[in-house]
N, C-alpha and C positions, 0 to 999 in steps of 0.2 A: 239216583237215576231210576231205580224201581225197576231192573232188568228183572226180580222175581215177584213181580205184580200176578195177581190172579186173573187167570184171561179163562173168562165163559168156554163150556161146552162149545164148540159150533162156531166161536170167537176168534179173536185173532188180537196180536200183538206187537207193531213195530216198530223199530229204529233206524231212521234214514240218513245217511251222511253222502253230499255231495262236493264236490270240489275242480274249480279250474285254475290251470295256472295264468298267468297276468297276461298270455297272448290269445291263451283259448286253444292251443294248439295239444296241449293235454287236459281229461279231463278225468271224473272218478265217481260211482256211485257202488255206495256200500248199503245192505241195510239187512238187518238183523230180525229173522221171523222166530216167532214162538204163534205157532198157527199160521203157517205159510197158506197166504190168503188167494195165491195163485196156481197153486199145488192142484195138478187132476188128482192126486194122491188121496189129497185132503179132500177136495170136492167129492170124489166117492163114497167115504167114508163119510161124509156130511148125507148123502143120498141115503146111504144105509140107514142110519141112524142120528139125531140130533143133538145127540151127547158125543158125536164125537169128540174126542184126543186131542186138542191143541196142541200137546206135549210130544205125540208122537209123529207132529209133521215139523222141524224147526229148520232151518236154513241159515245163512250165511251167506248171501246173494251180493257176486262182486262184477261192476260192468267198468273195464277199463278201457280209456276212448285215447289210441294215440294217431299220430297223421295218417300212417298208410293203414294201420288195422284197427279190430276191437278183441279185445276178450272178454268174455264171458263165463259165468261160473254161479252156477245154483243146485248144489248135491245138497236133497232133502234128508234129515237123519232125524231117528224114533229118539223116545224118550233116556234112552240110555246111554245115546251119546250126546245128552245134554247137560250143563250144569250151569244151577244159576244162583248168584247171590245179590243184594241191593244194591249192587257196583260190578258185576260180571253176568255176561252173556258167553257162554263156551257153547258152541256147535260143532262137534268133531275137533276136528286139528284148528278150527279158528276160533275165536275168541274178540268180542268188545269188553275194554275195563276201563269205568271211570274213576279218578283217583282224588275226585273232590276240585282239581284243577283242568284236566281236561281229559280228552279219550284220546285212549290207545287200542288201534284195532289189531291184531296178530294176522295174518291171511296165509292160507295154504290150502288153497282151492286147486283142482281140474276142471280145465274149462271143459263145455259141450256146446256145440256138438263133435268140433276136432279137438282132441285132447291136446293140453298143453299145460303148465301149470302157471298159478297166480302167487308167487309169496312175498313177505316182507313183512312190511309196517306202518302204518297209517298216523299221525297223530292229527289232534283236533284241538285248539284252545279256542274256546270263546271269548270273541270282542263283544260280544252286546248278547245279553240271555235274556228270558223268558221266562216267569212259573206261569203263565196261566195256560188255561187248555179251552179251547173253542169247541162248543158242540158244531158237527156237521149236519145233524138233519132235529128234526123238532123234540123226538124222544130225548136226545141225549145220547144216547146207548154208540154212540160212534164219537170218539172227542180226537182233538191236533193241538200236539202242542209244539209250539215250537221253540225247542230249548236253549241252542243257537240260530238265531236269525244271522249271524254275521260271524267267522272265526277265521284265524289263522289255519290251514293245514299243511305237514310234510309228509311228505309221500318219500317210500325209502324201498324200494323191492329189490329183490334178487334176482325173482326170474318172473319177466324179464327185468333185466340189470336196467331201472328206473330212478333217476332224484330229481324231485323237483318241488317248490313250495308256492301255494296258490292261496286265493280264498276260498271260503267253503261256507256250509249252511248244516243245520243236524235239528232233526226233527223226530217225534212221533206221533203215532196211529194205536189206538185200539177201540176194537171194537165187540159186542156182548154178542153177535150174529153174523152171519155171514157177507161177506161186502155187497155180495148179488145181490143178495136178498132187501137189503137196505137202499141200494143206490139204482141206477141205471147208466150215469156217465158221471167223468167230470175232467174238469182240466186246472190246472195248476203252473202259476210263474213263481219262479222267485229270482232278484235282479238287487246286485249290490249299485248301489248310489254313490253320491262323490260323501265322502268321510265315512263315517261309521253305521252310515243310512243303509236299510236296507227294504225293497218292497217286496211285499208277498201276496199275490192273488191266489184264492181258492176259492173255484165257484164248482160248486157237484147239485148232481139234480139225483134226490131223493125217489123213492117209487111211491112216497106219500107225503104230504105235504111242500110248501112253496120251494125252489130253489135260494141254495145257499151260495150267498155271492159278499165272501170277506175278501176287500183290499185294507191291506194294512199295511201300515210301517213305523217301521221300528231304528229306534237311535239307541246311544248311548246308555241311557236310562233302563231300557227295556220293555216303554210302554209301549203297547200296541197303538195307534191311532187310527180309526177309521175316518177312510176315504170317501169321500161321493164315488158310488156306483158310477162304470163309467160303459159307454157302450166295448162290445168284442168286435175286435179286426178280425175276419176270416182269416186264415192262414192255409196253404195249399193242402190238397190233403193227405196223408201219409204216404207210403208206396203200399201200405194194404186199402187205403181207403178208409182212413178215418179223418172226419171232422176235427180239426184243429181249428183253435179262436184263441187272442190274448189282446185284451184292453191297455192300450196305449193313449200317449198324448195325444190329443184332437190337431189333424191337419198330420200327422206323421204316419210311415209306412212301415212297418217293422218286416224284418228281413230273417230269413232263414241261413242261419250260416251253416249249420251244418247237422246231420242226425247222427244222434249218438246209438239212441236203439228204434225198429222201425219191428214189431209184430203184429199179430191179425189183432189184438184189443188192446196193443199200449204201444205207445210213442214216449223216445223222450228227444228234443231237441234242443240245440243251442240256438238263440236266435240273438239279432240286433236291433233295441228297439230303444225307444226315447219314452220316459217312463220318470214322471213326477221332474219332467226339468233336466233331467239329465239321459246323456246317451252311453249305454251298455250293453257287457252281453247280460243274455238272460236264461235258466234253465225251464224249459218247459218239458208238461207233460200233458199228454192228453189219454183216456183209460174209458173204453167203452166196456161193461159188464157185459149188458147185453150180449157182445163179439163172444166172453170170455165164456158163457154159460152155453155159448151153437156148443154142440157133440164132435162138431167138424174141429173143432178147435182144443176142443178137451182132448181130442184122440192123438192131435199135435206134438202138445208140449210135455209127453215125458222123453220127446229126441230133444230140448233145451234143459229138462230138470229132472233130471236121475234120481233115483233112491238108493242110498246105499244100503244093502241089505245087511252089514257087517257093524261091530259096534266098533266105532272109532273113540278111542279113549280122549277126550279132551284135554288142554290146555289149562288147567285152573290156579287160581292159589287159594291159599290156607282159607278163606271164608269163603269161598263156594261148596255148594251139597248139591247131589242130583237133582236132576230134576223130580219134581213129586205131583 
């Protein structure tokens, strides 16, 4: 899994796991930073200096989607409350470990902005995997791989007292520079199909060179297959006002069923769209940098993502070492 991959000065490093259960009525995103790429923390420390610390902005970002609420939880932590080994991501009191078969995430987060807590246990088995990695923009220096396109997940928490078991998707991100810097927008689907099918659009507009527009899907196998480019459906636009679009089958209306998370430069939604033949829900995302980089917006998010100023001893076993 390469949780202790070497991530550039100024870079970033993630792990994304999403999951709904079979009505859509619950849903779940995890994802594991070593260079939280959305941190004013980090962005300052990028301003200062271009050797910043990936090391010392890392997170454990958990959004849980049930009918009447959300939670939320992203407490940034320095290098010392991190530890990593080729199978372990520990950030504080959480923790990703994969075991060769599949991920176990550990969670004991505090939401913000109104405190409450997040804990339990996440697991991930993969039905259909992935090795390859797709450049995002022409250099390279930004790659996705997506290492479950398709998995089993059980969801097991405490607080709040949660069970329930869905499908899910698990992916990563790194990149050698900062996202801003590299990107200007982009948006992102991913939508399981009828058997072991699953599709995944990712189209992002670089600040240099052409727009990247992969649809793919992926079966049993694991190969990627590319699609014909297909035109973008407009989709309404956020409640801050961002542009959302996701490429559907020709003649059909994709539907917005529900927002999972809605801020000034990132959206994620659940929508209902028809999509290679067949009708599903689908997770979209949509992520304007631009938004992320206004001053207006930096001055924002440390009332969503805290720094804890304390070292929190993490979670590890016997083959994890600090972080270095």
């Amino acid at each position: 899994m390469d949780f202790d991959r070497t991530v550039a000065p100024g870079g970033y490093a993630w792990w994304y796991l999403d999951a709904l259960d079979p009505q859509g009525r619950f849903g779940l995103a995890i994802i594991g930073f070593v260079g939280s790429v959305f941190s004013p923390y980090y962005a300052h420390a990028r301003r200062r200096s271009e050797a910043a610390d990936p090391l010392e902005h890392c997170a454990i970002n958990v959004g849980l989607y049930l009918p009447q609420r959300h939670c939320w939880s992203m407490t940034e932590r320095g290098r010392s409350s991190v530890f990593r080994s080729p199978s372990l991501l520990a950030v504080g009191p959480s923790a990703m470990h994969w075991d060769g078969k599949g991920l176990r995430i550990d969670i004991d987060e505090i939401c913000a902005p109104f405190p409450s807590r997040i804990r339990g246990t996440v697991r991930l088995y993969p039905q259909v995997s992935c090795d390859r990695d797709f450049a995002l923009e022409p250099s390279g220096g930004h790659r996705w791989r997506p290492f479950a396109p398709l998995a089993d997940v059980e969801v097991d928490l405490s607080s709040p007292q949660l069970r329930w078991r869905g499908t899910g998707y698990f992916d990563s991100n790194i990149g050698d520079t900062p996202l801003e810097q590299a990107f200007t927008n982009w948006q992102w689907t991913r939508a399981h199909l009828s058997g072991t099918h699953t599709a995944v659009a990712y189209d992002a507009q670089p600040r240099q060179g052409p727009q990247t527009a992969l649809t793919l899907r992926f079966g049993r196998d694991g190969v990627a297959m590319t699609n014909c480019a297909r035109p973008q459906t407009q989709l309404a636009r956020s409640a801050w006002g961002l542009d959302r679009s996701v490429a559907v089958d020709e003649g059909t209306i994709p539907q917005i069923v529900r927002s999972l998370e809605s801020g000034p430069f990132y959206a994620r939604s659940l929508l209902r769209v028809n999509l290679q033949g067949s009708q599903t829900l689908a997770v979209h995302e949509t992520l304007s940098l631009e938004r992320f980089a206004a001053p207006w917006v930096q001055a924002m998010l440390p009332f969503r993502m805290p720094r804890a100023v304390w070292k929190a001893q993490p979670r590890v076993d016997a083959g994890a070492v600090p972080a270095r």
